[in-house]
C-alpha positions in Angstrom: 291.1 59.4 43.7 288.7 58.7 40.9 288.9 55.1 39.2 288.9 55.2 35.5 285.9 52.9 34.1 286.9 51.2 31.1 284.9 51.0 28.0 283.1 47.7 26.8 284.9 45.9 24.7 282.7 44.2 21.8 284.6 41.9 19.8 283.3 41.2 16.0 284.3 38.1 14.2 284.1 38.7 10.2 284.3 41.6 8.5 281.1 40.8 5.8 277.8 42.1 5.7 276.5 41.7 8.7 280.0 42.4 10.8 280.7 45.3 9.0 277.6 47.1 9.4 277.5 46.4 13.4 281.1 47.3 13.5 280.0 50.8 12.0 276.8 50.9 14.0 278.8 51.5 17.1 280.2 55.2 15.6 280.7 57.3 18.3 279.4 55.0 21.0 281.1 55.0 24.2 282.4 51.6 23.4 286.4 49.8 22.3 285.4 47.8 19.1 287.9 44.7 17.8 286.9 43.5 14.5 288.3 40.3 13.8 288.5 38.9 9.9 291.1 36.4 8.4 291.3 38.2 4.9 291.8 42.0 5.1 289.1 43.0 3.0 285.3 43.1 2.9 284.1 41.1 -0.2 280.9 42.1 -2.0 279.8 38.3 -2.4 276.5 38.6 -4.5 279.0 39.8 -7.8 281.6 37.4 -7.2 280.0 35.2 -9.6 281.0 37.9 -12.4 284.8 37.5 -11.2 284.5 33.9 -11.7 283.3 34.6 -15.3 285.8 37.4 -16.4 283.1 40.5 -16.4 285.0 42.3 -12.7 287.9 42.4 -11.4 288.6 41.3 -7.5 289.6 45.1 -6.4 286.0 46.2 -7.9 283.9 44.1 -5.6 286.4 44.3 -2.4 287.6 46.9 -0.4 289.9 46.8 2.2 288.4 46.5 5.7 290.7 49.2 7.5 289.8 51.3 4.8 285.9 51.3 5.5 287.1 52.0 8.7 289.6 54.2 9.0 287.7 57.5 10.4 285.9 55.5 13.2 288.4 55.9 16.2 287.0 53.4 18.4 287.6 50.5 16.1 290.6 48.3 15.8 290.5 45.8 13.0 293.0 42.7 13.3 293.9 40.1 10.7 293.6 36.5 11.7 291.6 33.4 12.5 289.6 32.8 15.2 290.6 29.3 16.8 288.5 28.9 19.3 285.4 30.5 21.4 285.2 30.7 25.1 281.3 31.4 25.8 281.8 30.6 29.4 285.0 32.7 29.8 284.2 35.3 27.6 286.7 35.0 25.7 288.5 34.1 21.8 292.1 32.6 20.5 292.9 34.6 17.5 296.0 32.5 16.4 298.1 32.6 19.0 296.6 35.3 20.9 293.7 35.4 23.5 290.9 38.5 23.7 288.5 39.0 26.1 285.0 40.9 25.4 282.3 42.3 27.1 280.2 41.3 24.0 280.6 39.2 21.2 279.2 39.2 17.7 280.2 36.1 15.4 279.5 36.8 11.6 281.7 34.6 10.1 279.6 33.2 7.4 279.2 29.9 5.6 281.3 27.2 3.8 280.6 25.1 0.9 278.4 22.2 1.8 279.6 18.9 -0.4 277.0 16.5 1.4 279.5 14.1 2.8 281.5 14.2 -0.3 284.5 16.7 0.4 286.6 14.5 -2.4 284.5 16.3 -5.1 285.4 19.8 -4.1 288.6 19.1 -6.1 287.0 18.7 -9.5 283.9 20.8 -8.7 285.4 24.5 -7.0 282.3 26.8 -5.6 282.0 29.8 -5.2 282.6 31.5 -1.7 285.6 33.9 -1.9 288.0 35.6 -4.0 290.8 33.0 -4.5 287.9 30.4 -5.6 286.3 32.9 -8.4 290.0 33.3 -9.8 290.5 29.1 -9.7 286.7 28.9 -11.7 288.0 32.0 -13.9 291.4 30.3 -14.4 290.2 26.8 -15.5 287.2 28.3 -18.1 290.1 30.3 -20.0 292.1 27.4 -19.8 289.6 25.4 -21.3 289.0 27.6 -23.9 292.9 27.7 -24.4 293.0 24.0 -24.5 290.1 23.5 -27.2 292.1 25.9 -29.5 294.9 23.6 -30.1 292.7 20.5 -30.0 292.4 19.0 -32.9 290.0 15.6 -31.9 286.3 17.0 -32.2 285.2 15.2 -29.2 287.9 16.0 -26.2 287.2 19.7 -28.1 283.7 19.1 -27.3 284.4 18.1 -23.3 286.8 21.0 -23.0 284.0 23.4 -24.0 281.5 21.9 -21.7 281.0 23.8 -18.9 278.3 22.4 -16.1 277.2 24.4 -13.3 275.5 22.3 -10.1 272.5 23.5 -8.0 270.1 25.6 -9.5 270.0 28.6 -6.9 270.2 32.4 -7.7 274.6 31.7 -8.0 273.7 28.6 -10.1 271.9 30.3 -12.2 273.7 33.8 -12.5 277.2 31.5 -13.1 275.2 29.3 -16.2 274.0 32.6 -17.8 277.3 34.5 -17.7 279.0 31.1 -19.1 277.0 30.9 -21.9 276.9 34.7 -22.7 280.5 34.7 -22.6 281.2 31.6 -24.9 278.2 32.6 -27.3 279.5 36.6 -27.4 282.5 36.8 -25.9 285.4 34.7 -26.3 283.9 33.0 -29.9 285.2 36.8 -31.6 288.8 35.8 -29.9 289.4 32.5 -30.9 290.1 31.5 -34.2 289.5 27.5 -34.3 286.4 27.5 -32.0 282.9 27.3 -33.1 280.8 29.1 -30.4 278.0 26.5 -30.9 280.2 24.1 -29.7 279.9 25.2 -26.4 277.6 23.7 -24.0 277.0 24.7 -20.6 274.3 22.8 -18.7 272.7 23.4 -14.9 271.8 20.8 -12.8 269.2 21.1 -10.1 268.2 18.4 -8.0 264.6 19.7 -7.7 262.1 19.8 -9.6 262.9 23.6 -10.7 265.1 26.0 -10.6 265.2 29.3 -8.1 262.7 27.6 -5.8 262.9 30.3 -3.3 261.0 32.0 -6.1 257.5 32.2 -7.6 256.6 29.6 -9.9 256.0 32.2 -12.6 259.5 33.9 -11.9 260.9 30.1 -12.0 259.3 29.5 -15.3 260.8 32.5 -16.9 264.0 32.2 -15.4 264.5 28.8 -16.9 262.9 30.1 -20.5 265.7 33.2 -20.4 268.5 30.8 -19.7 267.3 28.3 -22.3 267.2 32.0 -24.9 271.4 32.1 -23.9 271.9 28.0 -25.0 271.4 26.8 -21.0 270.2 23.3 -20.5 268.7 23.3 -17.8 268.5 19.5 -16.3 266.0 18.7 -13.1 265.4 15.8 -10.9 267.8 13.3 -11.9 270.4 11.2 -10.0 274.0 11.8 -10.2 276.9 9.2 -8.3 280.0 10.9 -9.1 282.1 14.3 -9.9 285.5 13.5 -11.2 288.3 15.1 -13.5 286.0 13.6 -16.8 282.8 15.4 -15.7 279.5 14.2 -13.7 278.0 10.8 -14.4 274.6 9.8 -13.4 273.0 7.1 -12.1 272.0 5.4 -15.1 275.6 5.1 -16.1 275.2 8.5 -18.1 277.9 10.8 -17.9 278.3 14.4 -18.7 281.9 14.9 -19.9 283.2 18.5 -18.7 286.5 20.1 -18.1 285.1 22.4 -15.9 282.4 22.0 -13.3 281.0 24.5 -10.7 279.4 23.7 -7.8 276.7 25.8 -6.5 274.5 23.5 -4.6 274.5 24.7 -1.0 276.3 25.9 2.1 276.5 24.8 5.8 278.1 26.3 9.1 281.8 26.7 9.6 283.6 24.5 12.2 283.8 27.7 14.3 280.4 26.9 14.3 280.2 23.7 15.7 283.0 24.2 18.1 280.5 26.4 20.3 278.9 23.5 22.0 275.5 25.4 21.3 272.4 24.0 19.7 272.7 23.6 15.7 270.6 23.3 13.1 270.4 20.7 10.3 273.3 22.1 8.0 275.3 23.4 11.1 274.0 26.9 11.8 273.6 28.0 15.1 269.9 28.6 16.5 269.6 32.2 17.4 267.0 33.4 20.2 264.7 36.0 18.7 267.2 39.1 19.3 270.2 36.8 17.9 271.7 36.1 21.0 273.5 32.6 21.2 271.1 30.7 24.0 272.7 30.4 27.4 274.7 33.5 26.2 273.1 37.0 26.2 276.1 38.8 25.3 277.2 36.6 22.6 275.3 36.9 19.4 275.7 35.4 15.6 274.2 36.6 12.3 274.1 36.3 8.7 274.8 33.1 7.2 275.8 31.1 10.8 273.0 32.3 12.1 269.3 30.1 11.8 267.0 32.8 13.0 263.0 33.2 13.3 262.3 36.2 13.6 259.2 37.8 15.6 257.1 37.4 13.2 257.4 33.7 12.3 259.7 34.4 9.4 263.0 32.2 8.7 265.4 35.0 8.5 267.5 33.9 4.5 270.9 34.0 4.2 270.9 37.3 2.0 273.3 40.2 2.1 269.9 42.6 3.4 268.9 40.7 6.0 272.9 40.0 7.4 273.2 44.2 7.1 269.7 44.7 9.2 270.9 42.2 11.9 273.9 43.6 12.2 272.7 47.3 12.8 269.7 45.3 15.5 272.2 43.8 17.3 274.9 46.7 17.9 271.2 48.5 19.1 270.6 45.4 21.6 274.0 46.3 22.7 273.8 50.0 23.2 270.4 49.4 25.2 271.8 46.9 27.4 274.7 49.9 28.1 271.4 52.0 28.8 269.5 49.8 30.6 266.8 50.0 27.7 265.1 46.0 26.5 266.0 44.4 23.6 263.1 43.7 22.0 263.0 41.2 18.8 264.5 41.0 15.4 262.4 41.6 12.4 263.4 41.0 8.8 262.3 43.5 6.6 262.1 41.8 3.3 263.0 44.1 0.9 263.0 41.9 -2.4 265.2 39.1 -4.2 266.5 39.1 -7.7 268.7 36.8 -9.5 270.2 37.6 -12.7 270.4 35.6 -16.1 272.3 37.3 -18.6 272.1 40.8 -20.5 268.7 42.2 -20.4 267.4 39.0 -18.7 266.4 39.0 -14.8 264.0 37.9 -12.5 262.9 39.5 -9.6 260.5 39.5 -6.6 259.6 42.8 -4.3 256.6 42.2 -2.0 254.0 41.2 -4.8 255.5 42.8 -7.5 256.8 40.5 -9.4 259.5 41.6 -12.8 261.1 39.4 -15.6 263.4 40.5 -18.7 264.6 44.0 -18.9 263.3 45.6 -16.2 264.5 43.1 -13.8 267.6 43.4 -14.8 267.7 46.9 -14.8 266.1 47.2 -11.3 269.1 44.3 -10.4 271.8 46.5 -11.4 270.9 49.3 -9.5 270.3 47.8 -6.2 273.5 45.7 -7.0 275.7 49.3 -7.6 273.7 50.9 -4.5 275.0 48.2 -2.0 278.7 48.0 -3.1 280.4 50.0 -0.5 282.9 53.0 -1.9 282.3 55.6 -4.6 285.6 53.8 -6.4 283.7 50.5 -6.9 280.5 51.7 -7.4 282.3 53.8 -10.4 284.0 51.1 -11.4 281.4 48.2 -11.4 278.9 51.0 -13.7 281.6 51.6 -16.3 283.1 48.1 -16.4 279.0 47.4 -17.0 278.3 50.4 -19.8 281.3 49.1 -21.2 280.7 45.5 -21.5 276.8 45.9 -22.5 277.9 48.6 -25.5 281.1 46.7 -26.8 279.9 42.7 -25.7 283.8 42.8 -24.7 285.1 41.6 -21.2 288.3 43.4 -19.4 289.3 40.6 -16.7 290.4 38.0 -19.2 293.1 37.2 -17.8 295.2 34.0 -16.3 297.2 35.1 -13.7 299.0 31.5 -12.3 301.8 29.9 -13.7 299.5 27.2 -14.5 299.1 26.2 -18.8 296.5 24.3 -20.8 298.3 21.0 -19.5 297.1 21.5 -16.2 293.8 20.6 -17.2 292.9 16.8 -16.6 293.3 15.3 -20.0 290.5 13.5 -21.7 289.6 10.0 -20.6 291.3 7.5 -23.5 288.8 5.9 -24.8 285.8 8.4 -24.8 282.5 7.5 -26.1 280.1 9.8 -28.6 278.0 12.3 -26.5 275.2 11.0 -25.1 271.6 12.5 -26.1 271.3 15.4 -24.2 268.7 14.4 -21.2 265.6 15.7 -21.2 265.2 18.8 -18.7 262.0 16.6 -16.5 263.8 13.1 -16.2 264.5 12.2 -12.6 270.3 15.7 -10.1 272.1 13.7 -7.6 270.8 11.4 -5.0 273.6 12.2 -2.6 273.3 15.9 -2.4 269.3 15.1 -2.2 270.2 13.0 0.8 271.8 14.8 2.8 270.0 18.3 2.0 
């Protein structure tokens, strides 16, 4: 009688960039694919920035994961949470449940990194998923609400503060789209609010901005934002985030309703639980083909992933480079199938952009090197060419033609049963505002410390 040989069984854990694209790699491969996620929809992360800020709505920069999937028969997508990792056994808990794999593939990502102070996350919100850009969206209409019906000029002032922290490409892209919509956008709405009233700030802790950028690009990335009312403050001390705003060192404060913290990531606790080798902020070290050491038929990518690739480079944690290690490693599987070698991961760096504001972009591909206009223009297209679905790709462009003809926004909209008075009220006795600091004094010792 002839024995039936079962298929591999690759397990995938997150359903993002990199999880997705190995997931579909495997089409038609003589192999059972389980793709693990704990939401049941693949987020486009790079825009979520203009959920937070009212410009998209959630369901135009996610799309459900089944979906993306649904005509590839060897895949099985499952909702829930990955508890634990059995390298040894070769095996995961997925809530309650056990699964056993042939191969593994972890792309679960990153978390917010607070530097030892997790207390803060609760005044400052980042930006990693959906439910997070709706809490920053909530509290800026809020605050806008609020400063309506306030009548003293100076808690109006905090409530129309907005300060963003860490000066990275979502740093920078959230203090742009803050200050275009409080100069452009909501000042036509409001009938009791002066739009130069508004003040949004970014704090950086080094010396500039975008430092994964060209000096140059740096330069004119700070000059664009400073063009939409951004002040840009570098290389000072801060001790404290709390419901009045951000105070300094010095005894300076900043006071803000809203604050937005952008100012790094680490590695999940799934992460750490692996027993493997780590790196400084948690990620796991990766061999050369992005197998977990000890492990050949485990691997991690994207943003859990610290790899160096063949040819020296630091792999970043970007969308491109998450999709191209994907696609390597469901090749690494299918040779090992085949008997064929691995060989080595090599990023293929394909350019980095960051966006300001309308008309206003930076961006770097190989040495070509674009500001203004044509960055930006260059930044939407790549942006609509990634997003995965011909229904959000329409619907990104038109929500865009729309917004850049009519300076109006569509996502407006406070969707909790929260009101103004959820905002933390004003301190009692609150003191003038301060001179504004000057954008070279010496951002916050603690998140320098532990960077």
């Amino acid at each position: 009688m002839a024995t039936t040989v079962k298929e591999p069984h690759v397990v995938i854990v997150g359903g993002g960039f990199g999880g997705l694209n190995a997931a579909k790699a495997f089409r038609d491969a003589p192999v059972r694919v389980t793709l693990v996620d704990r939401t049941n929809h693949h987020l486009f992360q790079p825009l979520l920035y203009q959920v937070a800020t009212a410009s998209l709505s959630p369901a135009d920069i996610a799309v459900p994961i089944r979906s993306v999937l649904s005509r590839q028969r060897n895949v099985r997508v499952l909702l829930g949470e990955v508890k634990r990792v059995d390298l040894a056994g070769r095996r995961i808990t997925v809530d309650d449940d056990t699964l056993e794999y042939d191969h593994l593939i972890l792309a679960v990502g990153a978390t917010n990194n607070y530097f030892g102070h997790e207390e803060w996350a609760r005044f400052a919100p980042a930006l990693k998923n959906l439910d997070e850009a709706l809490t920053i969206r909530e509290r800026m209409l809020l605050a806008f609400e609020a400063a309506e019906r306030e009548q003293d000029p100076v808690a109006r002032r905090r409530l129309l503060t907005f300060v963003v922290i860490g000066g990275g490409a979502t740093g920078v892209e959230m203090a742009g789209a803050f200050a275009e919509l409080a100069r452009y956008i909501l000042a036509r709405d409001f009938r009791s609010l002066d739009p130069s009233l508004s003040r949004v700030l970014l704090v950086e802790i080094g010396a500039r901005i975008l430092q994964a950028f060209p000096e140059r690009l740096s330069v004119s990335a700070e000059e664009q934002l400073a063009s939409l009312g951004v002040e840009v403050i570098k290389g000072r001390r801060f001790r404290s985030i709390d419901d009045q705003g951000v105070e300094f060192d010095d005894g300076e404060r900043l006071h803000a309703a809203t604050v937005i913290w952008a100012a790094g990531v680490r590695g999940t606790p799934l992460a750490s639980s692996l027993g493997v080798e780590l790196d400084r902020i948690g990620r796991v070290k990766v061999e050369p083909d992005c197998s977990i050491p000890g492990h050949p038929n485990a691997f991690a990518i994207g943003d859990m992933a610290m790899l160096r690739d063949k040819n020296g480079v630091d792999v970043p944690g970007l969308s491109p480079a998450a999709i191209q290690e994907g696609r390597f490693v469901a090749r690494c599987i299918l040779g090992d199938l085949e008997g064929r070698p691995r060989g080595q991961f090599a990023y293929r760096d394909k350019g980095t952009m960051a966006t300001i504001g309308r008309s206003r972009a930076i961006a770097k591909v190989g040495r070509l090197q674009l500001s203004g206009t044509l960055a930006w223009l260059a930044w939407l297209g790549v942006h609509v060419l990634f997003l995965i679905g011909f229904k959000n790709r329409f619907a990104v462009m038109f929500a865009w033609m729309w917004q850049y003809v009519t300076f109006k926004r569509g996502a407006r909209l406070i969707t909790g049963h929260t009101t103004v008075s959820a905002l933390p009220a004003a301190a009692p006795a609150v003191a003038p505002p301060a001179p504004r600091p000057s954008a070279r004094t010496a951002v916050a010792d603690a998140v320098s410390g532990g960077a």
